[in-house]
C-alpha positions in Angstrom: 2.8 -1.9 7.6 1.1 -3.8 10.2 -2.6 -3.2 10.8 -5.5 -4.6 13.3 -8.9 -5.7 12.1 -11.3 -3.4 14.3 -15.1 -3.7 15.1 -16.8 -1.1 12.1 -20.7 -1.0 12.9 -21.8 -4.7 12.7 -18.7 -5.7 10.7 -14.9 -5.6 11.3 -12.8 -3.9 8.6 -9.0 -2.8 8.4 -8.3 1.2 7.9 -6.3 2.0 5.0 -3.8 4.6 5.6 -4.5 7.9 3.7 -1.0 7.6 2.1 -1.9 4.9 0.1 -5.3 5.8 -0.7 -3.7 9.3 -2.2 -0.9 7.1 -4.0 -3.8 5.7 -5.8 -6.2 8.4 -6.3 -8.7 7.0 -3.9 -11.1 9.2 -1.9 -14.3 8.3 0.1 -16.7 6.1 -2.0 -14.0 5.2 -4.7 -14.8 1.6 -5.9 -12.4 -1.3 -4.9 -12.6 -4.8 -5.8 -11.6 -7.7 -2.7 -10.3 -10.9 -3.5 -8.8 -13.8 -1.4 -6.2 -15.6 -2.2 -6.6 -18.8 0.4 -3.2 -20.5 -1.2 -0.8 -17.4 -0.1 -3.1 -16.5 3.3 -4.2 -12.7 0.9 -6.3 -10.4 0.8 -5.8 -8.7 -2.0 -7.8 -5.1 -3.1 -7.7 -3.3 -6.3 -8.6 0.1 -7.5 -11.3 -0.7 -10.0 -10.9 3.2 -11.4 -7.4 2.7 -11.4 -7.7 -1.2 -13.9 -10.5 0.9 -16.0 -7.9 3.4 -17.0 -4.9 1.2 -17.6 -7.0 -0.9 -19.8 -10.5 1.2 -21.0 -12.0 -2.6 -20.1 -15.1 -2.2 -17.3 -15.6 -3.3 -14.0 -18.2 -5.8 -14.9 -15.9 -7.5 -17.0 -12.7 -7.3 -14.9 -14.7 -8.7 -11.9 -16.2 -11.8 -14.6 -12.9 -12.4 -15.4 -11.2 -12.4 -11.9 -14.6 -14.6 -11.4 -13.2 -17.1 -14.4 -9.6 -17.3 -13.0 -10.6 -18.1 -9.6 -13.1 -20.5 -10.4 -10.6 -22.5 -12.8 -7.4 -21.8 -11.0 -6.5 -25.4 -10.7 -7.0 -26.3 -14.5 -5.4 -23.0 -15.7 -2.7 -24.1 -13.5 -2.1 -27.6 -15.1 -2.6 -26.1 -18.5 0.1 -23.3 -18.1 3.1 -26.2 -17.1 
């Protein structure tokens, strides 16, 4: 589905259909976690309630790891060939 950034206050933001948002259980003020992905062109978000249930680990972790990946993406690259 194809979407347009739009003017929100003083930032620009993309609406997320209420489909998906009830696929996932997300309401108004549910927590997400953004990440870019610069190699693919990505913006990727991710239901932090969603990880915390599937795993029982906590946001502050998942976010320090996500921090770790993306911060040694190239060497974690060459070490997984």
């Amino acid at each position: 589905m194809k979407r347009k950034v739009t003017a929100m206050g003083n930032s620009q933001g993309v609406l997320i259909p209420k489909e998906y948002l009830d696929r996932l259980g997300l309401k108004k003020g549910a927590e997400v976690e953004i990440q870019v992905d610069e190699e693919k062109g990505q913006i990727l978000i991710f239901s932090v309630a969603k990880e915390i249930r599937k795993s029982g680990i906590t946001p502050e972790f998942a976010r320090e790891v996500r921090e770790f990946i993306e911060e040694y993406k190239p060497a974690l690259k060459k070490l997984s060939k």
